[in-house]
N, CA, C and O atoms as a GROMACS GRO file, in nm:
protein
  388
    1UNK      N    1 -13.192  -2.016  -4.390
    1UNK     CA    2 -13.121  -1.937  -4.487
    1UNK      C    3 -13.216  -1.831  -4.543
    1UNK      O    4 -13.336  -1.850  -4.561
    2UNK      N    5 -13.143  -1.704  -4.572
    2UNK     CA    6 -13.266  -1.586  -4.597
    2UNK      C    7 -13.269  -1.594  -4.765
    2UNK      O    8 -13.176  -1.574  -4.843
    3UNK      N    9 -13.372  -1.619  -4.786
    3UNK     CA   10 -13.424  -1.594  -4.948
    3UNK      C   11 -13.340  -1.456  -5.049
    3UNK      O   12 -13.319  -1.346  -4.997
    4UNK      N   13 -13.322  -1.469  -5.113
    4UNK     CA   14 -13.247  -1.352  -5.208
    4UNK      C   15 -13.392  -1.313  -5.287
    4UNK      O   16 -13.488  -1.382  -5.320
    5UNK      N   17 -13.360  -1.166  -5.300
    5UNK     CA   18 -13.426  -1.078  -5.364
    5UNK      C   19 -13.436  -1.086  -5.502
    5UNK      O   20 -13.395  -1.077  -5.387
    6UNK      N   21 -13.444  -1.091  -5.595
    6UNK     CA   22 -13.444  -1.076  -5.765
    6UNK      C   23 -13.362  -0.962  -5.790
    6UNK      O   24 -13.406  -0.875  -5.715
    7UNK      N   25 -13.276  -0.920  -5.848
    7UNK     CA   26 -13.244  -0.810  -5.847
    7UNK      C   27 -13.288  -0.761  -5.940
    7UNK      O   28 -13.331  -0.855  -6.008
    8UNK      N   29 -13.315  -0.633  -6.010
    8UNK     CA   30 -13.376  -0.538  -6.047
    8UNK      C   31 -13.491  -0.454  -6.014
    8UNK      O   32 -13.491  -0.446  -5.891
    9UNK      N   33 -13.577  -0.394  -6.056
    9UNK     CA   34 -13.711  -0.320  -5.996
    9UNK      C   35 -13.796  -0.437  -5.974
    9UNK      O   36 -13.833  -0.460  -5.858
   10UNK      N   37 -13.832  -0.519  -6.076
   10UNK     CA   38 -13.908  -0.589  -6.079
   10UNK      C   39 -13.947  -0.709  -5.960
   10UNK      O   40 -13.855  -0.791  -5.963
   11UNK      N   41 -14.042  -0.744  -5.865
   11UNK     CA   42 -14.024  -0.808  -5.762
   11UNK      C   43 -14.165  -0.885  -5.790
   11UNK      O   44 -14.279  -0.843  -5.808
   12UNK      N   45 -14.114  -1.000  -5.786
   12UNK     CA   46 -14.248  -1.126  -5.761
   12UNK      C   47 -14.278  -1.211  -5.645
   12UNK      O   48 -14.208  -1.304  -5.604
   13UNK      N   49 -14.371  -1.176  -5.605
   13UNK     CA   50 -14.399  -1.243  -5.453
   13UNK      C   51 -14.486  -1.372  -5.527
   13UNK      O   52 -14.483  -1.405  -5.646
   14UNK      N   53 -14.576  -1.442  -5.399
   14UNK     CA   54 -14.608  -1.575  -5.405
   14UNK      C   55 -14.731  -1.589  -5.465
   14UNK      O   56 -14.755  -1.695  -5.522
   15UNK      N   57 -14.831  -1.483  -5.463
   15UNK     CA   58 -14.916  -1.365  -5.507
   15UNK      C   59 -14.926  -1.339  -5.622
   15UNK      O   60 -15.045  -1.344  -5.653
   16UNK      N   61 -14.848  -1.309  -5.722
   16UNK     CA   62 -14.831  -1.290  -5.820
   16UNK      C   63 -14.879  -1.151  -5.830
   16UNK      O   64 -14.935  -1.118  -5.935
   17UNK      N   65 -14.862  -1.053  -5.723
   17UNK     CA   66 -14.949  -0.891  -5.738
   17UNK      C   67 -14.815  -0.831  -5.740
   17UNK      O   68 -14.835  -0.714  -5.708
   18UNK      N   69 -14.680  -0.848  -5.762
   18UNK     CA   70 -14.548  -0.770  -5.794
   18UNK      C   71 -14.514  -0.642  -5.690
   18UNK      O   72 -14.443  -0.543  -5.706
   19UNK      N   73 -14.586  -0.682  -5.590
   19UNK     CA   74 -14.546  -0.532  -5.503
   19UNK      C   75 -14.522  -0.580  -5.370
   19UNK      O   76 -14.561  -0.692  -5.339
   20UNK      N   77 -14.438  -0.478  -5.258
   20UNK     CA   78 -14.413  -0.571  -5.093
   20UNK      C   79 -14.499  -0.421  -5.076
   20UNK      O   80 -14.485  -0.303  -5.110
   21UNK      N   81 -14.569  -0.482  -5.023
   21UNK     CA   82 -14.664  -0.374  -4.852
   21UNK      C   83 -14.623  -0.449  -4.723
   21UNK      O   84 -14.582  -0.561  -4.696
   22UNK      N   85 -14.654  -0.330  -4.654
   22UNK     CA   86 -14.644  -0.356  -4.543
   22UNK      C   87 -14.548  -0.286  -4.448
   22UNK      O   88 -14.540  -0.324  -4.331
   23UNK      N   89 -14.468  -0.180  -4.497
   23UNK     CA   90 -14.370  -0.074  -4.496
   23UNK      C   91 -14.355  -0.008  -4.562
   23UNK      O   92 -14.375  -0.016  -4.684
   24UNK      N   93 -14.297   0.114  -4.474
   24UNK     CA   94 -14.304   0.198  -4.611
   24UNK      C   95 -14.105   0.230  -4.568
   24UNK      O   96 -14.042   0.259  -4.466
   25UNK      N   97 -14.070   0.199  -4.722
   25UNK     CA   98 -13.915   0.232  -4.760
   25UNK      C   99 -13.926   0.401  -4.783
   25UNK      O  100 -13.988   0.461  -4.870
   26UNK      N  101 -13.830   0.464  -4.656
   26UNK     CA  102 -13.802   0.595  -4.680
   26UNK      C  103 -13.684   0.652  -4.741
   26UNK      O  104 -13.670   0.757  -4.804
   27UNK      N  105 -13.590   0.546  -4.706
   27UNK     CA  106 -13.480   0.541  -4.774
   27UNK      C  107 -13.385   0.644  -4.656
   27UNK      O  108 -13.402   0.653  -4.534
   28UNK      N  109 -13.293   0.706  -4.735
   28UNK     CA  110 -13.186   0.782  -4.599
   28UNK      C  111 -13.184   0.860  -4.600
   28UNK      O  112 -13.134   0.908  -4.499
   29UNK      N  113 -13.229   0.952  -4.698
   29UNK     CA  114 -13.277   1.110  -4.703
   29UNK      C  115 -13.416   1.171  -4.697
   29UNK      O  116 -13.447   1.288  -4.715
   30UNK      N  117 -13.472   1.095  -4.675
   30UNK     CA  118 -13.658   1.140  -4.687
   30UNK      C  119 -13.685   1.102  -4.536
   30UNK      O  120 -13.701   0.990  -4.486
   31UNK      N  121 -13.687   1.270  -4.456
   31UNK     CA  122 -13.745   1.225  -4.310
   31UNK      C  123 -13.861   1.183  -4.291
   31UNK      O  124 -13.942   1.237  -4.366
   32UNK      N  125 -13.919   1.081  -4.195
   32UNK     CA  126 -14.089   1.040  -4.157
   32UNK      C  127 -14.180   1.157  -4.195
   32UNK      O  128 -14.150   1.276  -4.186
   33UNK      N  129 -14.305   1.101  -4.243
   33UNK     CA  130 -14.389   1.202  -4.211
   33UNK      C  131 -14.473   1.234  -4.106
   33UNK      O  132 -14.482   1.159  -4.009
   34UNK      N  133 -14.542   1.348  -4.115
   34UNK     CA  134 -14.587   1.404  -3.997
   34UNK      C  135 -14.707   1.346  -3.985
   34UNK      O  136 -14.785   1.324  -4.078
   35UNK      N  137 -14.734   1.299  -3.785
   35UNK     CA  138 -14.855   1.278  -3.837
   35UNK      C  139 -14.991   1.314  -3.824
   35UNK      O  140 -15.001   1.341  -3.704
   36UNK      N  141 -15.112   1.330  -3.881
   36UNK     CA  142 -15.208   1.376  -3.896
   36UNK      C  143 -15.255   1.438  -3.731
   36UNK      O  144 -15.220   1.388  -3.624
   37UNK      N  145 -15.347   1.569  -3.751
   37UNK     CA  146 -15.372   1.593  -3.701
   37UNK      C  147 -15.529   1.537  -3.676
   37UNK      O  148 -15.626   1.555  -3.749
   38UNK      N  149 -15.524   1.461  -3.548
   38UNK     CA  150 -15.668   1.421  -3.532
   38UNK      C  151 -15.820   1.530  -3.568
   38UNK      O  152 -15.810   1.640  -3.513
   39UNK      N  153 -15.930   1.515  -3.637
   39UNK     CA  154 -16.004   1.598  -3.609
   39UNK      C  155 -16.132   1.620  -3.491
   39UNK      O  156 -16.173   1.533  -3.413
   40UNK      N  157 -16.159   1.701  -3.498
   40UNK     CA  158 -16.233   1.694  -3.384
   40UNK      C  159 -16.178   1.783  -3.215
   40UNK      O  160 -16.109   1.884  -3.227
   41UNK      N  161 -16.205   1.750  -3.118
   41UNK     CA  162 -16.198   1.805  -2.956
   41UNK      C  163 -16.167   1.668  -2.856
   41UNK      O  164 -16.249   1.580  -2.828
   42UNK      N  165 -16.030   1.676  -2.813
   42UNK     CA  166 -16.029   1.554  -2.771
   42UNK      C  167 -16.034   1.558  -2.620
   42UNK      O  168 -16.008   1.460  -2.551
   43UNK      N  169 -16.076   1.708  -2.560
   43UNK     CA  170 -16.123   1.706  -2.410
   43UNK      C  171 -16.292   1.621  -2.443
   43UNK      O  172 -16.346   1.529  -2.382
   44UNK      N  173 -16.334   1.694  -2.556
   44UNK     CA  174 -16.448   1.636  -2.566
   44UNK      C  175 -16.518   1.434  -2.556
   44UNK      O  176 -16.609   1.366  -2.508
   45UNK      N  177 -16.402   1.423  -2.635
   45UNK     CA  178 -16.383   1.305  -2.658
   45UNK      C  179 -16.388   1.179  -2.534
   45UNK      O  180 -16.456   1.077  -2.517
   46UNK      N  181 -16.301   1.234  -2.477
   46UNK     CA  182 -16.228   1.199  -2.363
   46UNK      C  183 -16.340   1.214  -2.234
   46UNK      O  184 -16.340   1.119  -2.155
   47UNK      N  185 -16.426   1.315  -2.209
   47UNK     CA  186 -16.518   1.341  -2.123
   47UNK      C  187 -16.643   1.269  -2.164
   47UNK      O  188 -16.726   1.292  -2.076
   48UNK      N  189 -16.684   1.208  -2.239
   48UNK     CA  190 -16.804   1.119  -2.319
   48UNK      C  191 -16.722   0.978  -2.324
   48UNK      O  192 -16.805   0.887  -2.317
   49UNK      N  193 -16.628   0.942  -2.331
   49UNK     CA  194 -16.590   0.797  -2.302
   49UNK      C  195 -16.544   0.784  -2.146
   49UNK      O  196 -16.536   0.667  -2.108
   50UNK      N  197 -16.506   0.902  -2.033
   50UNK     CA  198 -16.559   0.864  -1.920
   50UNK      C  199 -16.686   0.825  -1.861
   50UNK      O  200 -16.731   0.727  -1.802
   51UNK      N  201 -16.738   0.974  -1.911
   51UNK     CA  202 -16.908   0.905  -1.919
   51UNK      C  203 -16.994   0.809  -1.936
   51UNK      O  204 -17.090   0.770  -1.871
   52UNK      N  205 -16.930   0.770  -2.059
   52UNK     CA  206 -17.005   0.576  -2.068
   52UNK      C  207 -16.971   0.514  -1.982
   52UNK      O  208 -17.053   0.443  -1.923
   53UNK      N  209 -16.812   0.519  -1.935
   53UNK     CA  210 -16.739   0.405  -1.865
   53UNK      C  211 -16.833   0.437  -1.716
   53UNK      O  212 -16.831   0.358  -1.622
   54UNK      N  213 -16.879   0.513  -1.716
   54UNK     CA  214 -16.908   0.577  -1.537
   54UNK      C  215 -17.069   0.521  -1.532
   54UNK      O  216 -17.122   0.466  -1.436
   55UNK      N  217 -17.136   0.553  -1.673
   55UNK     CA  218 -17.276   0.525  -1.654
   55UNK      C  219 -17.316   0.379  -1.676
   55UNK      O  220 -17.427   0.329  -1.662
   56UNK      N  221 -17.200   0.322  -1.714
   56UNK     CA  222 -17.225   0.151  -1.704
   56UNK      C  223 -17.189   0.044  -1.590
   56UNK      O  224 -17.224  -0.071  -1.560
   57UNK      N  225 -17.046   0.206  -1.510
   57UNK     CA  226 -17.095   0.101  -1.390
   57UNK      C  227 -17.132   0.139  -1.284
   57UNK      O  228 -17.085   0.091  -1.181
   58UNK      N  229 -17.262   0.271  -1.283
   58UNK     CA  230 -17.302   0.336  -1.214
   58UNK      C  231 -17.422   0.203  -1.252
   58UNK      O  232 -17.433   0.107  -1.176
   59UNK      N  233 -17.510   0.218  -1.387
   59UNK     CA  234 -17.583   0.054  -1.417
   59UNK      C  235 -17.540  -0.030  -1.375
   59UNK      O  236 -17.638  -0.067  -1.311
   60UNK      N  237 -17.440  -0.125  -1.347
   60UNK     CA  238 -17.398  -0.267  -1.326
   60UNK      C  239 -17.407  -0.236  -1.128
   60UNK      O  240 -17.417  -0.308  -1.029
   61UNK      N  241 -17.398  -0.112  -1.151
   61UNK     CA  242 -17.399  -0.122  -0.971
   61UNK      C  243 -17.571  -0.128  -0.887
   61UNK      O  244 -17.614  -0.168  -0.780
   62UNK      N  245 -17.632  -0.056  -1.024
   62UNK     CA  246 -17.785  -0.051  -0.992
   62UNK      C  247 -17.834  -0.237  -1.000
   62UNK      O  248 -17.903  -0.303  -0.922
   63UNK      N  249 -17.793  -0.261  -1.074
   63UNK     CA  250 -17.871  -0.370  -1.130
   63UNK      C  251 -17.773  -0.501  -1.009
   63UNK      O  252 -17.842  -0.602  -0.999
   64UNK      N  253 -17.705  -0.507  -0.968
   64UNK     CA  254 -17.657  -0.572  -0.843
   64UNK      C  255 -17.721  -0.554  -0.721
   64UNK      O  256 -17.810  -0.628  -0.679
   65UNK      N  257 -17.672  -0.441  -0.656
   65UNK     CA  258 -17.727  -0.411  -0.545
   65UNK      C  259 -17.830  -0.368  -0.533
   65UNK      O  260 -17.855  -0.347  -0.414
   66UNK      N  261 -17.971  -0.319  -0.654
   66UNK     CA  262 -18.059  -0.284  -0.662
   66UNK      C  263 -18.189  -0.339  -0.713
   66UNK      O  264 -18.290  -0.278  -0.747
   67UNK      N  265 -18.161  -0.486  -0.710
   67UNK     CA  266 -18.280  -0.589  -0.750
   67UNK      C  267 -18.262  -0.634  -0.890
   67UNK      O  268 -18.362  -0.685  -0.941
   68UNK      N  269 -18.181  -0.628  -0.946
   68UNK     CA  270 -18.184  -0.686  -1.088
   68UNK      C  271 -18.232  -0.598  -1.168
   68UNK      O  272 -18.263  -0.499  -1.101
   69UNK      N  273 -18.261  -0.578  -1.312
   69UNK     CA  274 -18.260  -0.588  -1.440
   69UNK      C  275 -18.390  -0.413  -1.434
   69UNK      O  276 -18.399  -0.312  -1.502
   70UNK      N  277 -18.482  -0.483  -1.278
   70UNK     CA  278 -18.592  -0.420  -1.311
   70UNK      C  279 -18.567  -0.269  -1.206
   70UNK      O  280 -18.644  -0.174  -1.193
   71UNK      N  281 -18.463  -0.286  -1.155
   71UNK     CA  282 -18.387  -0.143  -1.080
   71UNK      C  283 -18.414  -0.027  -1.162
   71UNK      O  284 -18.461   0.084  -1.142
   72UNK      N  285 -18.364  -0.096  -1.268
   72UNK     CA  286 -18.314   0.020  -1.378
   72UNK      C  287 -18.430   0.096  -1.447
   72UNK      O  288 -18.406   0.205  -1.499
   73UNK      N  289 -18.542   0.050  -1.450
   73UNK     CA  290 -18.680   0.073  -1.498
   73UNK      C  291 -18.717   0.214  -1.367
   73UNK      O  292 -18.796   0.308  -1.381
   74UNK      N  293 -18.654   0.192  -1.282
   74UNK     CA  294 -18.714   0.315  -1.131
   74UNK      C  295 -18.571   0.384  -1.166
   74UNK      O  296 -18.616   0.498  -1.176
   75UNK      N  297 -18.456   0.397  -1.188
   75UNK     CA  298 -18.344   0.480  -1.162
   75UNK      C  299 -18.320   0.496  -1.284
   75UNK      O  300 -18.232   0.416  -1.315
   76UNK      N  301 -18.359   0.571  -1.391
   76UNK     CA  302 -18.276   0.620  -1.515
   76UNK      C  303 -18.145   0.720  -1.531
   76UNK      O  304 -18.105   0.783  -1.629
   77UNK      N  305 -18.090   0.706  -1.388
   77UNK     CA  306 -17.963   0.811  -1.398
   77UNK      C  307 -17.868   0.717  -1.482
   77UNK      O  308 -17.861   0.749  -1.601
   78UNK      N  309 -17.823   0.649  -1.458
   78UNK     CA  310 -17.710   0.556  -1.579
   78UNK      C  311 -17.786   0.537  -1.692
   78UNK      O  312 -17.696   0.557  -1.774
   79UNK      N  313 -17.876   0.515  -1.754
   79UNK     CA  314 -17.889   0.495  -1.868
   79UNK      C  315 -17.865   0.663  -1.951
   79UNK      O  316 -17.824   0.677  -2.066
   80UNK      N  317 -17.898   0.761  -1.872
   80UNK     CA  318 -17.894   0.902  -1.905
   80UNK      C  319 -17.766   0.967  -1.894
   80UNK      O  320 -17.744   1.062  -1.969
   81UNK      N  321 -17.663   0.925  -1.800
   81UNK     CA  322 -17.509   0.918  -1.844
   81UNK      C  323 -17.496   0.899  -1.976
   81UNK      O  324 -17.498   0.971  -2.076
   82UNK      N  325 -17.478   0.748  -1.946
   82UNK     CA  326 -17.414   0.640  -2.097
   82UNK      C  327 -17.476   0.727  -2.240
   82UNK      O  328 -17.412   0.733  -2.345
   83UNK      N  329 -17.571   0.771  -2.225
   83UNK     CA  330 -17.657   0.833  -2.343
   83UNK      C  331 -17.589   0.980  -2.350
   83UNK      O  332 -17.557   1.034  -2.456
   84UNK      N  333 -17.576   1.026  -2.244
   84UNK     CA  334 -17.506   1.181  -2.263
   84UNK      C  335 -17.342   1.154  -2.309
   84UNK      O  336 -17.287   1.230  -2.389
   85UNK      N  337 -17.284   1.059  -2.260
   85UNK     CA  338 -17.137   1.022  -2.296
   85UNK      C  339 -17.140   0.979  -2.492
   85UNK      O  340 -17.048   0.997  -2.572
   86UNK      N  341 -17.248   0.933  -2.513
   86UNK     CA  342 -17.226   0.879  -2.668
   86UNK      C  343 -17.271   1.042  -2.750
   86UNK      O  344 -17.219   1.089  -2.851
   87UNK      N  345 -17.340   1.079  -2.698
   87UNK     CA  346 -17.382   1.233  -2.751
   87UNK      C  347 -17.221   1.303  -2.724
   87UNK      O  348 -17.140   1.294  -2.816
   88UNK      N  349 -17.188   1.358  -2.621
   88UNK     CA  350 -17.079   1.394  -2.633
   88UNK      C  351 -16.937   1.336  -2.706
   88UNK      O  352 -16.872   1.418  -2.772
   89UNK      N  353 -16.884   1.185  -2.694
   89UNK     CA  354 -16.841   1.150  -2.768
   89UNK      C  355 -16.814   1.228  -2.924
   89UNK      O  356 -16.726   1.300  -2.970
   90UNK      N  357 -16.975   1.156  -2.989
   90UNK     CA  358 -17.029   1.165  -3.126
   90UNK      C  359 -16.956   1.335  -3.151
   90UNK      O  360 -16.876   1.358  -3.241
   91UNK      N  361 -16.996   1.423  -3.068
   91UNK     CA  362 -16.999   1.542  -3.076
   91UNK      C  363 -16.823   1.627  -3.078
   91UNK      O  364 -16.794   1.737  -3.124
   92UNK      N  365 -16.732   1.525  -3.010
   92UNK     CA  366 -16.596   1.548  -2.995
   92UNK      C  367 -16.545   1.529  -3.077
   92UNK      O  368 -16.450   1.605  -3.093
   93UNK      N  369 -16.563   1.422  -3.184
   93UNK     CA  370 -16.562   1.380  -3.285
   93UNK      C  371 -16.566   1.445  -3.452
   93UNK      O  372 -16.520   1.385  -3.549
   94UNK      N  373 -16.640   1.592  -3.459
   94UNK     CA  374 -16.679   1.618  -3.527
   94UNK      C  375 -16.636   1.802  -3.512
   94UNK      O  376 -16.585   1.873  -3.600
   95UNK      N  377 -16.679   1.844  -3.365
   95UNK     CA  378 -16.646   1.945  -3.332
   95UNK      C  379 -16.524   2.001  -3.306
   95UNK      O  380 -16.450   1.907  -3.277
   96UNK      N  381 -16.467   2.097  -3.302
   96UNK     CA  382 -16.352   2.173  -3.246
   96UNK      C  383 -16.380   2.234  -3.114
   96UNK      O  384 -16.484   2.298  -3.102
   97UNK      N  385 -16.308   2.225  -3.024
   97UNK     CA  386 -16.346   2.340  -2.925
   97UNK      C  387 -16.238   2.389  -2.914
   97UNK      O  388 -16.221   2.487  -2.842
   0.00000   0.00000   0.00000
């Protein structure tokens, strides 16, 4: 059976904080709002989280097929990805292009 409301403004939850979150009541005349425009460059964005994804498993491929742990100490191309992808990232983030 569904619980009844209190009627008037006044509303007491279990809480005792008198308010419902968790939606927002627009009612039938107030259209959605718009929503935010992200800031930042999101080619940018987007080209630095390939980048990580590429330089970790350009790493996971060194460190398999390339002797373990200590591959990576002779081949710094993936660690220099992953590092250029968080720079760019960081940078999409903040910038406009």
């Amino acid at each position: 059976m569904a619980e009844q409301l209190p009627s008037g403004k006044a509303y007491r939850d279990n809480w005792g904080t008198g308010a419902r979150e968790g939606y927002e009541d627009r009612g039938p005349a107030r259209p959605p709002r718009e929503p935010r425009k992200e800031r930042g460059s999101p080619i940018l964005r987007g080209l630095g989280g390939i980048s990580i994804a590429g330089g970790v498993f350009w790493g996971l491929y060194v460190v398999v097929y390339g002797g373990g742990f200590m591959a990576l100490r002779h081949n710094y191309g993936p660690i220099a990805v992953v590092a250029l992808g968080a720079v760019c990232s960081v940078m999409g983030k903040y910038l406009r292009a």
